[in-house]
MIMI-890217 format. One record per atom (N, C-alpha, C): residue number from 1; residue in one letter; x, y, z; atom name. Coordinates in nm, 2 decimals. Last residue first. Example, Ala and Ser with C-alpha at 12.3 -4.5 7.8 and 13.67 -1.06 7.14 Angstrom:
<nodes>
+-----+--------+--------+--------+--------+-------+
: num : residu :   east :  north :     up : atome :
+-----+--------+--------+--------+--------+-------+
:   2 :      S :   1.28 :  -0.22 :   0.71 :     N :
:   2 :      S :   1.37 :  -0.11 :   0.71 :    CA :
:   2 :      S :   1.29 :   0.00 :   0.79 :     C :
:   1 :      A :   1.32 :  -0.57 :   0.78 :     N :
:   1 :      A :   1.23 :  -0.45 :   0.78 :    CA :
:   1 :      A :   1.32 :  -0.33 :   0.78 :     C :
+-----+--------+--------+--------+--------+-------+
</nodes>
This chain:
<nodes>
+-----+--------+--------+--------+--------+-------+
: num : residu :   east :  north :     up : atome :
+-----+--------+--------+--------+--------+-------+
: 128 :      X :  -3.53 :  -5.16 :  -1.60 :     N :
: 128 :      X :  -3.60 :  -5.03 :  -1.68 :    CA :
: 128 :      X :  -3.55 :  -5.00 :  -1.81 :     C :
: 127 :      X :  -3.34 :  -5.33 :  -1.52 :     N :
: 127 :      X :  -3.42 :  -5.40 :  -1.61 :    CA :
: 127 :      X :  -3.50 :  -5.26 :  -1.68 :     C :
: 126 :      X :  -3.18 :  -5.18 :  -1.37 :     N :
: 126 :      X :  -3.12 :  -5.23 :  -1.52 :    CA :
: 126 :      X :  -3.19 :  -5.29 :  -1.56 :     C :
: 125 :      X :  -3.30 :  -5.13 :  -1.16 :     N :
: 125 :      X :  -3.30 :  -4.98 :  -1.27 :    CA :
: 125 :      X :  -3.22 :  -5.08 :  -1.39 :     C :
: 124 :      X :  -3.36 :  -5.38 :  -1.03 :     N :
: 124 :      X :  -3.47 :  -5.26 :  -1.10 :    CA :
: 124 :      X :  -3.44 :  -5.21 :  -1.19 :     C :
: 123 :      X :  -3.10 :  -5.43 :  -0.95 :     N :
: 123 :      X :  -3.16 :  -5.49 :  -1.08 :    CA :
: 123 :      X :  -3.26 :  -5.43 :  -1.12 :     C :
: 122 :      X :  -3.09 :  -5.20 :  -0.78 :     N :
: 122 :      X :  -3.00 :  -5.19 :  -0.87 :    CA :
: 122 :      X :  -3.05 :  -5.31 :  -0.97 :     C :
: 121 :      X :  -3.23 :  -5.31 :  -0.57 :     N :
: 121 :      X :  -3.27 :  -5.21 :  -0.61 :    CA :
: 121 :      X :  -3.22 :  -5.16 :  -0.77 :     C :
: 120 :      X :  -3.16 :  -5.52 :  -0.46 :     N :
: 120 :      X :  -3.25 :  -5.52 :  -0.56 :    CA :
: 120 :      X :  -3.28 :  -5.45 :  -0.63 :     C :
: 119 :      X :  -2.90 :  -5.37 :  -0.36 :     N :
: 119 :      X :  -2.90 :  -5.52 :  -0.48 :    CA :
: 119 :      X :  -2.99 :  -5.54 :  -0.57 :     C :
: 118 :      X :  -3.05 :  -5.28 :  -0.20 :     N :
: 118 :      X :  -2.98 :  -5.17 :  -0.27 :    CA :
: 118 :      X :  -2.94 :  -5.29 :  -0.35 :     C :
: 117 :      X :  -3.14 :  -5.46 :   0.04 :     N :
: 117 :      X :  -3.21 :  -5.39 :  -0.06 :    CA :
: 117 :      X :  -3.18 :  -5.30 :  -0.16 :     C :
: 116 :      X :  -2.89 :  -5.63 :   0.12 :     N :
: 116 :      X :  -3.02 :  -5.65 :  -0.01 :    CA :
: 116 :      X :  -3.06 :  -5.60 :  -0.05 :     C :
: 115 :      X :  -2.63 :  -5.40 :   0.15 :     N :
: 115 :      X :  -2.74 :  -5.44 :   0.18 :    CA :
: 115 :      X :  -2.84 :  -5.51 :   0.07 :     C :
: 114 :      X :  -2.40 :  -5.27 :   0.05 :     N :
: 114 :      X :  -2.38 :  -5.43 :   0.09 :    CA :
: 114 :      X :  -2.52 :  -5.44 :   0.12 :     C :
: 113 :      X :  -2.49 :  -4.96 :   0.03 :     N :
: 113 :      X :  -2.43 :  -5.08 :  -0.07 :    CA :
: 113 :      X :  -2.44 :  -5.23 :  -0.09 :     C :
: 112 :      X :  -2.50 :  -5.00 :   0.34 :     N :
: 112 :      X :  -2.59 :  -4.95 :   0.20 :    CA :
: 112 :      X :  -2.58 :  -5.02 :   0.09 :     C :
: 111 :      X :  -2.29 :  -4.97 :   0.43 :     N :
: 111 :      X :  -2.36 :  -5.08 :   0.46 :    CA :
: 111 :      X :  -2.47 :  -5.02 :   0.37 :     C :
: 110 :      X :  -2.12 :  -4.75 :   0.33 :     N :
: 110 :      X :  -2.08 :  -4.87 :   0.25 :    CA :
: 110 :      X :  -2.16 :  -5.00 :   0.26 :     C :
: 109 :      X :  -2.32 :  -4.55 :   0.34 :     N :
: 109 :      X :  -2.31 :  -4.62 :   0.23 :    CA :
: 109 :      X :  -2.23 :  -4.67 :   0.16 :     C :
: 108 :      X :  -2.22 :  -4.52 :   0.63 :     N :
: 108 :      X :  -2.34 :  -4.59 :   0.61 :    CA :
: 108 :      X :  -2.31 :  -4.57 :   0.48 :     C :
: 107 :      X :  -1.90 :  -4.47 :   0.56 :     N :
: 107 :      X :  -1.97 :  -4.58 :   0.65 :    CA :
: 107 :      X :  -2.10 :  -4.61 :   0.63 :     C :
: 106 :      X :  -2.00 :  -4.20 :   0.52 :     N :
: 106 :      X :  -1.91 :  -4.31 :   0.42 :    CA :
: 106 :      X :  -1.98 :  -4.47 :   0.41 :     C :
: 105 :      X :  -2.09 :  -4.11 :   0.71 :     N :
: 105 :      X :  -2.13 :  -4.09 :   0.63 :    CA :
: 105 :      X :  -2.12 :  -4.22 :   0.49 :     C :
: 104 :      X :  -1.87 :  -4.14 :   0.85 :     N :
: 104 :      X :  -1.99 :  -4.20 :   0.93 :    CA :
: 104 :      X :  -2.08 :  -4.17 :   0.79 :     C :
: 103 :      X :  -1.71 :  -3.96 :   0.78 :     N :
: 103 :      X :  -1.64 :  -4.09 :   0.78 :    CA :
: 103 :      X :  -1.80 :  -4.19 :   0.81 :     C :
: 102 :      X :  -1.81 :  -3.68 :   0.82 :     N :
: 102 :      X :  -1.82 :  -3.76 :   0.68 :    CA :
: 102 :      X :  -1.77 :  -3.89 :   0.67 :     C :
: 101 :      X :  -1.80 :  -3.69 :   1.06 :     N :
: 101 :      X :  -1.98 :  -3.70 :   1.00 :    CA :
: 101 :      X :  -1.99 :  -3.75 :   0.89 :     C :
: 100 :      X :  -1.59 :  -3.69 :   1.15 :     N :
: 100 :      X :  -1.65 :  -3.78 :   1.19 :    CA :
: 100 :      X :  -1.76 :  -3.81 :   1.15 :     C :
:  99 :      X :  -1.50 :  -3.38 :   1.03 :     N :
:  99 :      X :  -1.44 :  -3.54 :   0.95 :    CA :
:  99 :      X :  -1.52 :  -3.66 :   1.01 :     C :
:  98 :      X :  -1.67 :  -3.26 :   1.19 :     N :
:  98 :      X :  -1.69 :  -3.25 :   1.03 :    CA :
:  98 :      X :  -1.64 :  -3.37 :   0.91 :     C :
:  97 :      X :  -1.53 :  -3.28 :   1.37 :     N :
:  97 :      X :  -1.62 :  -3.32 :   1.45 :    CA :
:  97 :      X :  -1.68 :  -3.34 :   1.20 :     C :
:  96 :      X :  -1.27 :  -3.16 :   1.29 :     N :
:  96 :      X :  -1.25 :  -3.29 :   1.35 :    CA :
:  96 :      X :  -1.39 :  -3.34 :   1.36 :     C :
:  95 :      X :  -1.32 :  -2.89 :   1.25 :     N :
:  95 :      X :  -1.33 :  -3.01 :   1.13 :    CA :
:  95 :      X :  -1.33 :  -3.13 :   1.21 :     C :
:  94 :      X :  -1.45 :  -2.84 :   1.50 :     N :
:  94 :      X :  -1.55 :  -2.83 :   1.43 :    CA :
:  94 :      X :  -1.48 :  -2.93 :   1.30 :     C :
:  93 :      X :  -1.20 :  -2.82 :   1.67 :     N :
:  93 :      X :  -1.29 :  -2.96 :   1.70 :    CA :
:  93 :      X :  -1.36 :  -2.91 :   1.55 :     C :
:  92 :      X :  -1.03 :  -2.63 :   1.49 :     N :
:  92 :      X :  -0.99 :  -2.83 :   1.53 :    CA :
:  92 :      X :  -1.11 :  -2.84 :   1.56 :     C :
:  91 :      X :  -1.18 :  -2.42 :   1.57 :     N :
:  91 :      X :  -1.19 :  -2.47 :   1.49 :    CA :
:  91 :      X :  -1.12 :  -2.59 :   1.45 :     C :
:  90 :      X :  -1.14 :  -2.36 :   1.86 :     N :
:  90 :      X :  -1.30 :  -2.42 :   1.83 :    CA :
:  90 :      X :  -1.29 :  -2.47 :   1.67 :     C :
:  89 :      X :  -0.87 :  -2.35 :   1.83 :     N :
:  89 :      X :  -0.89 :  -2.46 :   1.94 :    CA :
:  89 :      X :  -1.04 :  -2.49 :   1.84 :     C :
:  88 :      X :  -0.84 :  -2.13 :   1.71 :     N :
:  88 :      X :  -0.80 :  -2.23 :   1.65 :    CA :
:  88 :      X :  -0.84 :  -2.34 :   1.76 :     C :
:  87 :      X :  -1.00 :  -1.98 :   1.91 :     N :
:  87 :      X :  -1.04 :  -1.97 :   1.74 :    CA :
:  87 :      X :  -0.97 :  -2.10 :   1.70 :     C :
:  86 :      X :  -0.82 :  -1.96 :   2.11 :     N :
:  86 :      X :  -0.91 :  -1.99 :   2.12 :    CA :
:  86 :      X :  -1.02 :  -2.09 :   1.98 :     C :
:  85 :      X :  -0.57 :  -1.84 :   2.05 :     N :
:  85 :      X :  -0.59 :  -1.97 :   2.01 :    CA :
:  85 :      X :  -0.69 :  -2.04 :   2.05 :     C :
:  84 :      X :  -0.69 :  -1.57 :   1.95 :     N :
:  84 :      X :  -0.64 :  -1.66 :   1.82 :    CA :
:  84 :      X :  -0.63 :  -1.82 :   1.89 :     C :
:  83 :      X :  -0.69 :  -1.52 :   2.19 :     N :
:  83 :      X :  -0.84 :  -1.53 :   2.10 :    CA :
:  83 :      X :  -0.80 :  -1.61 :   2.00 :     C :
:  82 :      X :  -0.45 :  -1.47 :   2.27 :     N :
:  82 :      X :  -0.53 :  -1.59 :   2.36 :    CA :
:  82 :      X :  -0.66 :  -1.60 :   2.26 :     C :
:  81 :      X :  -0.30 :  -1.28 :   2.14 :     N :
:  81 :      X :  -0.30 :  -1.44 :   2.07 :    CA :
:  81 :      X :  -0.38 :  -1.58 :   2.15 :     C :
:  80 :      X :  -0.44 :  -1.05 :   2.23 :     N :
:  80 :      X :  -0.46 :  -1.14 :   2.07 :    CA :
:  80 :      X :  -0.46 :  -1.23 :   2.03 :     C :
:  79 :      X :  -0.37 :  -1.06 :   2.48 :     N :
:  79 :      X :  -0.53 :  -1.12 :   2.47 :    CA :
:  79 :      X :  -0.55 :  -1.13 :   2.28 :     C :
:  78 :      X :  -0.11 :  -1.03 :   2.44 :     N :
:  78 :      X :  -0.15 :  -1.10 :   2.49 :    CA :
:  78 :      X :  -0.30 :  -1.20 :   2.45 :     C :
:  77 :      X :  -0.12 :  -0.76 :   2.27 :     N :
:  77 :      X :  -0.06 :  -0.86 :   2.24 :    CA :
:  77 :      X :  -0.08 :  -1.00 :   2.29 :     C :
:  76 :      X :  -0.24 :  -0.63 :   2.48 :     N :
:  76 :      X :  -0.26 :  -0.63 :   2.34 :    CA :
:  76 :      X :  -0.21 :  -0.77 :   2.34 :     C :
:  75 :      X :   0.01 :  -0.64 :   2.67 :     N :
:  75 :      X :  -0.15 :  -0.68 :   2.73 :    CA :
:  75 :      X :  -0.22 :  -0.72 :   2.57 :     C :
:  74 :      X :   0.19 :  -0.51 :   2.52 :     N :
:  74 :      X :   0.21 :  -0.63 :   2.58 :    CA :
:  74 :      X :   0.09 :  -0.69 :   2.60 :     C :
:  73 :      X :   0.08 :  -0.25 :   2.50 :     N :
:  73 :      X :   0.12 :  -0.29 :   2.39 :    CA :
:  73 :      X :   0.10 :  -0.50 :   2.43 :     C :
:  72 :      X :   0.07 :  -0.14 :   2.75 :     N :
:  72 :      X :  -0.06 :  -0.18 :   2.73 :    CA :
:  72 :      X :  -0.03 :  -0.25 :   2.60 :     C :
:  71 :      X :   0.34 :  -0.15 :   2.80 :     N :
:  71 :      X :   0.29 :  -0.26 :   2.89 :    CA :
:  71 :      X :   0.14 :  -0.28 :   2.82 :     C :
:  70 :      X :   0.41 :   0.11 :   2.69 :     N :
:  70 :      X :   0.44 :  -0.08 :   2.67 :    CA :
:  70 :      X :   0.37 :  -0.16 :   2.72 :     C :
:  69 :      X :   0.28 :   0.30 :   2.76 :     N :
:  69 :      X :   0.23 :   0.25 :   2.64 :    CA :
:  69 :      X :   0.26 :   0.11 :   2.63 :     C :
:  68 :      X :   0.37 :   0.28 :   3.00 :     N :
:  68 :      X :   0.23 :   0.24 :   3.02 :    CA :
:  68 :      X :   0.21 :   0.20 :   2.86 :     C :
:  67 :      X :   0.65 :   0.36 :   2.94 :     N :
:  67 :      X :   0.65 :   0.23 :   3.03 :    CA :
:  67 :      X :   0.44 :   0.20 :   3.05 :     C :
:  66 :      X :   0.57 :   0.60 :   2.84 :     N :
:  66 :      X :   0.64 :   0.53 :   2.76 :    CA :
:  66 :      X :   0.62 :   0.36 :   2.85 :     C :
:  65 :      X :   0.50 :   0.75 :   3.07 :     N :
:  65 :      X :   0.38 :   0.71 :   2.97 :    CA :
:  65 :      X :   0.45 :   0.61 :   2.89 :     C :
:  64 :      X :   0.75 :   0.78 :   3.19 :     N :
:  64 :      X :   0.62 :   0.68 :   3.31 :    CA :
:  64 :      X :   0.50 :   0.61 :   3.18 :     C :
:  63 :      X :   0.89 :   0.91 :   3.07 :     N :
:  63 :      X :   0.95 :   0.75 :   3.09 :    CA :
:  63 :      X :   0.76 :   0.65 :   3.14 :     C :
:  62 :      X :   0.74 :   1.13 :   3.07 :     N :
:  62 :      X :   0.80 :   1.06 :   2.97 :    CA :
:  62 :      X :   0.84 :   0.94 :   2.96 :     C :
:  61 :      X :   0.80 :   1.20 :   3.33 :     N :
:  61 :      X :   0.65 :   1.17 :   3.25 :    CA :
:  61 :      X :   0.67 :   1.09 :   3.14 :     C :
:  60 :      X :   1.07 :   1.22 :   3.34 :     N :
:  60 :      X :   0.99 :   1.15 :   3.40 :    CA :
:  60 :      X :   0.87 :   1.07 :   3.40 :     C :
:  59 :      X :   1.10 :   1.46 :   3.17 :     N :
:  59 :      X :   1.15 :   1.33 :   3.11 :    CA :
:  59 :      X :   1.11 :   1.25 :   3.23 :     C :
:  58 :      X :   0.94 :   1.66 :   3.34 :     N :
:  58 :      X :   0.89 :   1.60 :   3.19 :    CA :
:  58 :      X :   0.99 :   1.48 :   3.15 :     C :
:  57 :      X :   1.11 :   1.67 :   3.52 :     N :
:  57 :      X :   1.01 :   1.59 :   3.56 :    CA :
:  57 :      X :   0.89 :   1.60 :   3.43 :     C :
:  56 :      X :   1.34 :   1.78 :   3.46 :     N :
:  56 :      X :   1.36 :   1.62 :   3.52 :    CA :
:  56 :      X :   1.20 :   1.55 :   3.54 :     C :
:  55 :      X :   1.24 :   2.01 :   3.38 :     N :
:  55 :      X :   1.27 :   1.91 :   3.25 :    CA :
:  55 :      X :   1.29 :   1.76 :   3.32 :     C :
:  54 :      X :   1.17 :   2.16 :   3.59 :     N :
:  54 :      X :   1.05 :   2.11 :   3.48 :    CA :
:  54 :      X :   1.13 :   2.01 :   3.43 :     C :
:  53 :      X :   1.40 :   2.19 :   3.68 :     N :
:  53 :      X :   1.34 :   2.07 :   3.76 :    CA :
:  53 :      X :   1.22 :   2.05 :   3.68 :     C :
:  52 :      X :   1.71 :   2.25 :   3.53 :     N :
:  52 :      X :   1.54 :   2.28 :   3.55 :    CA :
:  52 :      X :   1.53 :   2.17 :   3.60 :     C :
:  51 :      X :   2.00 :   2.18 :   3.41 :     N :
:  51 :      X :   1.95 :   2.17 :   3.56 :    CA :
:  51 :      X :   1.78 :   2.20 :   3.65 :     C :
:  50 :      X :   1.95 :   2.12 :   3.21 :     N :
:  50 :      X :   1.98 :   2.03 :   3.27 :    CA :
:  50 :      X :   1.96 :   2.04 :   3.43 :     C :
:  49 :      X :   1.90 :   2.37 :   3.08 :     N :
:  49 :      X :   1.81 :   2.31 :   3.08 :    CA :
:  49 :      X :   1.85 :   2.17 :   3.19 :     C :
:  48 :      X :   2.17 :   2.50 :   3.17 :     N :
:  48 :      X :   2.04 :   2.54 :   3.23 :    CA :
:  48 :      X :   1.94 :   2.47 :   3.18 :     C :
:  47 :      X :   2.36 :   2.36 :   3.04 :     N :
:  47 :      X :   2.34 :   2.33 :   3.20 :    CA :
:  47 :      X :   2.23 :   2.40 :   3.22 :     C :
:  46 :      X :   2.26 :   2.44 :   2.77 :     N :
:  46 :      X :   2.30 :   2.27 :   2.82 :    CA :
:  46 :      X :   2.26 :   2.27 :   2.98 :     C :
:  45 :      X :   2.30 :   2.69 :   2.77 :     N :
:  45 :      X :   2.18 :   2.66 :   2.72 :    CA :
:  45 :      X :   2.14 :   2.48 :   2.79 :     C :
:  44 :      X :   2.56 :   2.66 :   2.77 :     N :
:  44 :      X :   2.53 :   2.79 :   2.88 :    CA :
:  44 :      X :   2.41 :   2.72 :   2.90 :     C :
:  43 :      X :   2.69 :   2.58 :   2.53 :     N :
:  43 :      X :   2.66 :   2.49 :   2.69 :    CA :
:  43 :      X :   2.59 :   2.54 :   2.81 :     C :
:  42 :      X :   2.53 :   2.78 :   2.37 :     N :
:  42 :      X :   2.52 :   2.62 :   2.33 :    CA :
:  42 :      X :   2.56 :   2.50 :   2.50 :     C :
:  41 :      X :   2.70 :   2.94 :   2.41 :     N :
:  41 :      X :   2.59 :   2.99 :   2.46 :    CA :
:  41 :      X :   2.53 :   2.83 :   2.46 :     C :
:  40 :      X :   2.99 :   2.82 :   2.34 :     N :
:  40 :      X :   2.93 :   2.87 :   2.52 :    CA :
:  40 :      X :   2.81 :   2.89 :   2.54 :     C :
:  39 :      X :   2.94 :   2.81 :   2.06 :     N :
:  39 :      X :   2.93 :   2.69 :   2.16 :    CA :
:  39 :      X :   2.96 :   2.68 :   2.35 :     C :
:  38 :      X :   2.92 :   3.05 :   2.02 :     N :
:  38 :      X :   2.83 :   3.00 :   1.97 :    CA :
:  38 :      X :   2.80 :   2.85 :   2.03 :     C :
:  37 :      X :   3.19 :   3.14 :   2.05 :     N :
:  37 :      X :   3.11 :   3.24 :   2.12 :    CA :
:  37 :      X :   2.93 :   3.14 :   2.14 :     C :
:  36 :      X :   3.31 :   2.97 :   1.93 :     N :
:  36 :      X :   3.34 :   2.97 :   2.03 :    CA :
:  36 :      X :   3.26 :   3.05 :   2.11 :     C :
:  35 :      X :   3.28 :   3.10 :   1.70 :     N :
:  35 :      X :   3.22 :   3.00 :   1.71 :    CA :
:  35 :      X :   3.27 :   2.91 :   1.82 :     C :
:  34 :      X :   3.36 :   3.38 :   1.66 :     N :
:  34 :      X :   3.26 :   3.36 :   1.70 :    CA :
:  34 :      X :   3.21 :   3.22 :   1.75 :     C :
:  33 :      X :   3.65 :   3.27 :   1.71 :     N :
:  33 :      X :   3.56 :   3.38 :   1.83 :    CA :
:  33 :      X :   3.41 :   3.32 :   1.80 :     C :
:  32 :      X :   3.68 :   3.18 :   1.46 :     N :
:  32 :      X :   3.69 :   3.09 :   1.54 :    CA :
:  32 :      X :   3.65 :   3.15 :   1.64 :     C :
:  31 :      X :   3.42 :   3.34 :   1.27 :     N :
:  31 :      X :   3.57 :   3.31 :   1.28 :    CA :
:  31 :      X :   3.58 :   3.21 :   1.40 :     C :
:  30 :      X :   3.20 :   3.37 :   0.97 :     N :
:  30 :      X :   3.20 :   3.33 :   1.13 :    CA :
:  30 :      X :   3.37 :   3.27 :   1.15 :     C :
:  29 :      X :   3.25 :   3.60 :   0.71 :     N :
:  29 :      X :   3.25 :   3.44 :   0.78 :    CA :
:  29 :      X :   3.32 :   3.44 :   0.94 :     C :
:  28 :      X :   3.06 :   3.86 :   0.62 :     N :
:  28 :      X :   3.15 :   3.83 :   0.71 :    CA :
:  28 :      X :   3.12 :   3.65 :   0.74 :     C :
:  27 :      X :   3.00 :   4.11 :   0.43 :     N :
:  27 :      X :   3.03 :   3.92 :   0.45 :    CA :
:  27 :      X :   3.15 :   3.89 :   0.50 :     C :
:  26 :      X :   2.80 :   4.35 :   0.48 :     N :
:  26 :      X :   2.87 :   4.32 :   0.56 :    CA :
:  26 :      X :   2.91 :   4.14 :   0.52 :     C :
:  25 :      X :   2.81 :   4.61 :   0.20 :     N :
:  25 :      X :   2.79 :   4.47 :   0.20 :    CA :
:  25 :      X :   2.85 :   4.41 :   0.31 :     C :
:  24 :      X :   2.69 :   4.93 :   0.24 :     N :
:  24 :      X :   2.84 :   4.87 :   0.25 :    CA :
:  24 :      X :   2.77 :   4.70 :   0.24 :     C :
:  23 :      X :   2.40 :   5.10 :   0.13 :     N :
:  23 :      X :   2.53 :   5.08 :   0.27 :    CA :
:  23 :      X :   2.60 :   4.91 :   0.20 :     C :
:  22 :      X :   2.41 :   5.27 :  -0.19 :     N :
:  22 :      X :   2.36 :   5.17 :  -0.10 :    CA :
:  22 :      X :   2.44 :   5.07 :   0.05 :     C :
:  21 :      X :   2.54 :   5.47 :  -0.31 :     N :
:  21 :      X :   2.40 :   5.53 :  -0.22 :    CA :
:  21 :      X :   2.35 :   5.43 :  -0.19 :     C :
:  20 :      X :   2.90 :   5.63 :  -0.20 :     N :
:  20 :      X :   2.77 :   5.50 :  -0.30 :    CA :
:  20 :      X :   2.67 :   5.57 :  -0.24 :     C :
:  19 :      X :   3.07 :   5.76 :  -0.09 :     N :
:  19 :      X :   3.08 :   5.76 :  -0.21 :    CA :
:  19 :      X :   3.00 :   5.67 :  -0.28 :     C :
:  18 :      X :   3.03 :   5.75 :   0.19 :     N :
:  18 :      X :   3.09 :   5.82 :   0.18 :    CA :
:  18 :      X :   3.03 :   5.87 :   0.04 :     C :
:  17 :      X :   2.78 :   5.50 :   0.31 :     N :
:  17 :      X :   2.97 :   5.53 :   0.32 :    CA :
:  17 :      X :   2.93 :   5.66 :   0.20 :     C :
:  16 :      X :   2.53 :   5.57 :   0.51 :     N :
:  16 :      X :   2.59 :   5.54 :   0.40 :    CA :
:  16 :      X :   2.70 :   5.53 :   0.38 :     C :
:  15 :      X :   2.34 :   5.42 :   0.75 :     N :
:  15 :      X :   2.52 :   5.52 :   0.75 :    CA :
:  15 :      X :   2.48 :   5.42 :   0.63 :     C :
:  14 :      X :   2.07 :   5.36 :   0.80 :     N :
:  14 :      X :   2.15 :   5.28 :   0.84 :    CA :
:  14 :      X :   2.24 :   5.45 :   0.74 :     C :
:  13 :      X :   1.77 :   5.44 :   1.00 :     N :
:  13 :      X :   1.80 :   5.46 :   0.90 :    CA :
:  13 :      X :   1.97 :   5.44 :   0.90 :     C :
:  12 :      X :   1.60 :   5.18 :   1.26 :     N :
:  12 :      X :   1.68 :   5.28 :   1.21 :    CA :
:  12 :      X :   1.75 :   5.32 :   1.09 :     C :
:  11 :      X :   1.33 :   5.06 :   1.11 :     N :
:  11 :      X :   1.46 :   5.04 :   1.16 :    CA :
:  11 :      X :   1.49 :   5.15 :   1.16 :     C :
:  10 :      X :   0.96 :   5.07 :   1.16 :     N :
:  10 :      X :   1.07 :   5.08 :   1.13 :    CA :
:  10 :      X :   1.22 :   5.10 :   1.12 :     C :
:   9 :      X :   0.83 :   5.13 :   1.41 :     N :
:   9 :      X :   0.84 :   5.01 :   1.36 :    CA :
:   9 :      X :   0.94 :   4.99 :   1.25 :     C :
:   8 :      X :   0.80 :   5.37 :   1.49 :     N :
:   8 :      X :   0.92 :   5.25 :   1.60 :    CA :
:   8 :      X :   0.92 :   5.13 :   1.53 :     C :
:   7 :      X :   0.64 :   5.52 :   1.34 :     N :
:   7 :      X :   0.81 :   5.52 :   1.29 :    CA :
:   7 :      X :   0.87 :   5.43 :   1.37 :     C :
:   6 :      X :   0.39 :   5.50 :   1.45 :     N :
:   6 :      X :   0.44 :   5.41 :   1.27 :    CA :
:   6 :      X :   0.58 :   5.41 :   1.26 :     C :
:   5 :      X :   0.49 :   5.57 :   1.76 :     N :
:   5 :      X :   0.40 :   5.57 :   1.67 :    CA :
:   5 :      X :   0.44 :   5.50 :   1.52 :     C :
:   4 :      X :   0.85 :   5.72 :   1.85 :     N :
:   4 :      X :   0.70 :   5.66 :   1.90 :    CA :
:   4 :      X :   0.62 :   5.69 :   1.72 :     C :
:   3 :      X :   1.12 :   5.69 :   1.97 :     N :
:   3 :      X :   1.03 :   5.71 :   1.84 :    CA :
:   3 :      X :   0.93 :   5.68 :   1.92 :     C :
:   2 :      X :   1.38 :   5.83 :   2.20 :     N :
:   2 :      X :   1.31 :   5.78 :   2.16 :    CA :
:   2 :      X :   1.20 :   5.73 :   2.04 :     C :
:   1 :      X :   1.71 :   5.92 :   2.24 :     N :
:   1 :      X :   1.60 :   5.97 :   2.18 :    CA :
:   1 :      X :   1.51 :   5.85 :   2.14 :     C :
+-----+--------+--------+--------+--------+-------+
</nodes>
């Protein structure tokens, strides 16, 4: 007997027992059948995905993007530390080139110093 219309959506109306007006409490703990019943469908599920040729060739894909993300990781990696030592290359010369300006610096007012005209110059300001 079939239902049709608002009533297929609702369940079948369930067997009262006898002497209550709300059906029976089913607690039932899963026994060793069932859970044997639960680890055949569990390998059933095992060899059929194992054996699809979708899945050999999504874990394929899988491997191929995995092996491109690396490699682009690597590359990264690479041209990071070729700028960094770029960076550090142009920045040695610039102090180096910074220490020669101020050694040369030095240098002319030490011949400054020693010169006549900075002797005379200095009796000037202690006669003012």
């Amino acid at each position: 007997m079939s239902r049709s219309g608002q009533d297929s959506r609702r369940p079948p109306p369930v067997a009262m027992p006898a002497g209550g007006s709300a059906p029976a409490p089913r607690s039932r703990i899963p026994g060793f059948a069932d859970r044997m019943a639960m680890r055949l469908v569990r390998l059933g599920l095992v060899r059929h995905v194992l054996r699809s040729r979708r899945f050999y060739e999504r874990v394929a894909l899988g491997v191929i993007v995995l092996r491109a993300l690396r490699q682009m990781g690597e590359e990264n990696r690479a041209s990071t530390m070729a700028r960094l030592a770029a960076w550090n290359k142009r920045e040695i010369q610039r102090l180096e080139h910074k220490a020669e300006q101020q050694a040369h610096a030095v240098k002319g007012a030490e011949q400054m110093v020693r010169s006549e005209v900075s002797k005379e110059l200095a009796k000037k300001m202690h006669e003012i």
